[in-house]
Structure formats: structure tokens, C-alpha cells
N, C-alpha and C positions, 0 to 999 in steps of 0.2 A: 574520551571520558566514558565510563562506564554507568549504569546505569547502579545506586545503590540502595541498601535496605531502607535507609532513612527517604530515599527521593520515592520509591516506593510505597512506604508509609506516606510523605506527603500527600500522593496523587490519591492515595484512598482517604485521606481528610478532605481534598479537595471536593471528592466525590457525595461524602457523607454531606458535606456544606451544601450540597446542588437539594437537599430536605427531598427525595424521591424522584427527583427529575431523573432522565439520562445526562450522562456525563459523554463526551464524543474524544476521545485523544486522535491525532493524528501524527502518522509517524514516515514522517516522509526522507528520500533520501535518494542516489542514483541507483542505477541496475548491480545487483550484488554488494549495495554495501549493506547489509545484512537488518532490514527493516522489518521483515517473516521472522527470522530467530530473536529478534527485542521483541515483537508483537506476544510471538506464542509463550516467550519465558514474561513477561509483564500476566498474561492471563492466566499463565499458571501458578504464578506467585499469590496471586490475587485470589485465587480461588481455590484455596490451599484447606480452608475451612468452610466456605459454602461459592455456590457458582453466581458472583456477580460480574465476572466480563466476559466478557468473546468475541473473539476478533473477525474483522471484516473486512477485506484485502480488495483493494481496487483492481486488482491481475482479474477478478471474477466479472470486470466490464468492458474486459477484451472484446474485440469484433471479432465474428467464427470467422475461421478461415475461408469460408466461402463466399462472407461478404469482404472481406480483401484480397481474394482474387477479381471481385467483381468492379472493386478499385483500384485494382493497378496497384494494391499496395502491401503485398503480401512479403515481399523485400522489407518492407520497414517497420515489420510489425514489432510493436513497441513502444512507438513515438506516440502524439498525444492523440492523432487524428485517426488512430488507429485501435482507442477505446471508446466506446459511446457513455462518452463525459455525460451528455442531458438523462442517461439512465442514473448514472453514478449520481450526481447532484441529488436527481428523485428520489431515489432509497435513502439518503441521508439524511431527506427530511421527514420523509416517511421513522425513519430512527429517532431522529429527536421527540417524537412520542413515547410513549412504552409499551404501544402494541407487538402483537409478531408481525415481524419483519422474512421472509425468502430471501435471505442474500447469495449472490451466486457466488462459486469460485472460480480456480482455474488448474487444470491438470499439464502437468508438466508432461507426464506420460504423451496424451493424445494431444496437444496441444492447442486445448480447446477448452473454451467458459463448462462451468459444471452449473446447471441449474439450481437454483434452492440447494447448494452447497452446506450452507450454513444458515439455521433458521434463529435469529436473534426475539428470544421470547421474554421481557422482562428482565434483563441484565440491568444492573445501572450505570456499569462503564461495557462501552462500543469504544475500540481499538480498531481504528480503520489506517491500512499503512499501503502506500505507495508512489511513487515517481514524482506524480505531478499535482499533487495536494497545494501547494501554495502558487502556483502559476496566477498572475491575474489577467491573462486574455480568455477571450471565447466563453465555453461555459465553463471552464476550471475556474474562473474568476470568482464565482460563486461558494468554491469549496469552504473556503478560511473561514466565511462567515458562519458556518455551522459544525466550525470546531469549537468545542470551548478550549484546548491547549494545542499546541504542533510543537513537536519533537526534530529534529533535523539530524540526519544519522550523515555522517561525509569522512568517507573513507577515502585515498591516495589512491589515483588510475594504477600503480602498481603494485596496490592489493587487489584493485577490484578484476583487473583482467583477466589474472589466471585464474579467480573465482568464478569468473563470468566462461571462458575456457574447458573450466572441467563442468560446469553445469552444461552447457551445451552440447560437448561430448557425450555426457550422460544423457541425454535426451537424445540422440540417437544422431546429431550430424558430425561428417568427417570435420578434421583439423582445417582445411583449410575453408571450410564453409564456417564451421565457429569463428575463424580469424576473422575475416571479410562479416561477417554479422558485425564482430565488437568493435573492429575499424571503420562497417561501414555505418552504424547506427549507433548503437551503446554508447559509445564514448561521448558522443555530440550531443546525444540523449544526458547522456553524466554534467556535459558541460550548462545544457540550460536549466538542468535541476539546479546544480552548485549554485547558479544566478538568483535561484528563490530564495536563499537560508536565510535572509536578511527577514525575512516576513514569520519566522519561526519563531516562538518563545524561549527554547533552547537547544543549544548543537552540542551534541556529543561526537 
């Protein structure tokens, strides 16, 4: 299900009703089912006559590569224990204010958090999308409560693989190291997201 004009209008009524609060959407989904291309086309829609959103991708509370080599856990980077959730929580609620916020990203290129990526100054909707938004163990458990809506994006393992495929390619690893990432993580990663959709407000 696609996202449309009118569901889009709703969310900016929704936003209007929050009377100058922030409004927080979250948009969660497995690896490659396309949660970055609904985030950035929602904030561009949105901001088509003056800039009230901008998005903020949980990929920017990756752990560097050096503290997972320092874990043993540079093989499964992705998984949940392999972003620092307690950072991710803190800027969120640091967001729920309307001050400026330093939100980091993540570069596909060096494959690595980008600092102060993106600085959320005064928006009234923050679009924040990634993996493990509705989890309720650990400190992901705290996410949901400082969404005011969650989105559920869930795409078919045989769309998402050969997505997940040429992304990795393009990032610079052979075929058979992209195979072995999406069989040995990704997928299992897909599987315990699919297990949240039930705590969403809506799935597309």
C-alpha cells in the first residue's frame, strides 16, 4: 500500500493539532524494504512550501567500526546490539522539545556514523525511520513511547534480497560476501522486525 495525497494531508493535520509541539513519525521496517526513500519523499512533500520536516534515520546510531571490532561484532553489524540504542532513545527526547538537536547519520560510502549529519532546528514533524523502532526489549523498548505515530513498511524477502544485493555490491563488497551478510544477518534481522508490525499504527 502506498503512501497517498490525502494520507499525507492527514499527517500534516495531525501535526497542525500537536498547536506547536513536535510531532515524531516513525517509520520502521526490515533491511531494504525501502524506509529512507518513504522518509525523504514524506519530507519532501511536506516541505514543498516552507521547511517543517526533516528526517532523522536511526543508521546515524551505528557503533564505528572500531568499537565492533572491539566486540567481536563486526560480522553482524546491523543487528540491534550493534547500534547504541541508549544514544538513539536520548536524542529522541532531546527532539520532543523544539530546540536544535545534532542528529548524526550514516554513510554508506565509508561505512561509518556521520556526526551532526543532520541538525533538526525547529521543524514540527521529525521523521525518524529504522529497523528496530518498535522492539520492546532492552533500551529499544522505550522507542514507541516517544513516537506520536509508527508506520510499518514490509516488503516480501524476494524483493528485499536482491535490493539488499545490489546495495552491498555498490558499497564495495564481492557477491559472495554480500550473499553470506544477507543469509548470515539481514534476513533474521527481517525476521525479528516482521515480529514488531503488530505495535505499529499502520502497515503499508
Amino acid at each position: 500500500m502506498t503512501v497517498s495525497e490525502s494520507e499525507l494531508l492527514r499527517l500534516a493535520e495531525k501535526i497542525g493539532e500537536k498547536a506547536g509541539a513536535r510531532f515524531v513519525l516513525g517509520i520502521v521496517g526490515p533491511p531494504g524494504a525501502g524506509k529512507s526513500t518513504l522518509a525523504e519523499r514524506l519530507r519532501d512533500v511536506l516541505n514543498l512550501t516552507a521547511q517543517v520536516a526533516v528526517v532523522a534515520p536511526m543508521d546515524g546510531f551505528h557503533r564505528s567500526n572500531a568499537e565492533l571490532d572491539a566486540m567481536g561484532a563486526r560480522a553482524r553489524k546491523g543487528e540491534p546490539d550493534t547500534f547504541d540504542a541508549e544514544a538513539y532513545v536520548a536524542a529522541l527526547r532531546q527532539v520532543r522539545g523544539r530546540g536544535r538537536v545534532e542528529w548524526p547519520t550514516f554513510s554508506r560510502i565509508t561505512d561509518e556514523p556521520v556526526p551532526s549529519g543532520v541538525v533538526i532546528d525547529g521543524e514540527p514533524i521529525v521523521i525518524t525511520e529504522g529497523n528496530y523502532l518498535l522492539l520492546a526489549d532492552g533500551p529499544w523498548k522505550d522507542v514507541r513511547g516517544l513516537l506520536d505515530e509508527a508506520w510499518f513498511v514490509d516488503v516480501p524477502d524476494d524483493i528485499l534480497v536482491p535490493r539488499l544485493l545490489e546495495r552491498f555490491l555498490a558499497g564495495g563488497r564481492s557477491r559472495a560476501e554480500a550473499e553470506a551478510k544477507i543469509a548470515g544477518s539481514d534476513l533474521r534481522n527481517a525476521a525479528l522486525v516482521r515480529a514488531t508490525r503488530d505495535r505499529a499504527d499502520r502497515v503499508l
